[in-house]
N, C-alpha and C positions, 0 to 999 in steps of 0.2 A: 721625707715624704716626696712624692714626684708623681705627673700627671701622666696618666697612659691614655693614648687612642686608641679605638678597637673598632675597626668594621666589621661588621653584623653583616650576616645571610643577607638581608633585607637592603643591603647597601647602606645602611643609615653609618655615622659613626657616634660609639660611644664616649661618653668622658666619664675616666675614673680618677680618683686619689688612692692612691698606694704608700704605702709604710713596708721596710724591709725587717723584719723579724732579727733577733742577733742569732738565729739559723739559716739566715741570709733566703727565707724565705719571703712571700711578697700576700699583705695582707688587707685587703680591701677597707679604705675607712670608711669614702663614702663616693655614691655616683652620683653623676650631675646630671644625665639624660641621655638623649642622643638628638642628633641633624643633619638633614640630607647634607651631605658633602656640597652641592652648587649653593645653600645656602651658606654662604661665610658669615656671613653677621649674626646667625643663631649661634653657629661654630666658635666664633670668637666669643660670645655671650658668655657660654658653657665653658671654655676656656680660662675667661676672666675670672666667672665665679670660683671656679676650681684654683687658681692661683691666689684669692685672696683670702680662700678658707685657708689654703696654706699657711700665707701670712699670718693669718689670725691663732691659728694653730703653735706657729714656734712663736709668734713673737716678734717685737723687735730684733732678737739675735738667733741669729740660722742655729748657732749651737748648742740653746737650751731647747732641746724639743718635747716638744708635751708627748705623754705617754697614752695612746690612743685603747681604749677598750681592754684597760689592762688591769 
């Protein structure tokens, strides 16, 4: 799993979590929101959270990863 930013029309950016498929395609788990870019501290907020669903998500060890919507 790994965090994507995405800038919207709207200038905002988004936060996602993504999973790579073993067709090496790339499949949305879950989004966190979005925030004007000059706000950092929402940016980092949404960041945070999106890294620690990660965490929560494999675990302790990067290498058992949980099987998301499957």
């Amino acid at each position: 799993m790994f965090i994507r930013k995405k800038r919207n029309k709207s200038g905002t950016i988004s936060v996602f979590v993504l999973s790579t498929t073993k067709s090496r395609k790339q499949r949305l788990v879950k989004s966190f929101g979005s925030a004007h870019p000059n706000d950092t501290a929402a940016l980092e907020k949404l960041l945070q959270q999106a890294s620690s669903f990660i965490q929560e998500m494999e675990g302790p060890y990067p290498w058992c990863k949980a099987e998301i919507g499957e």
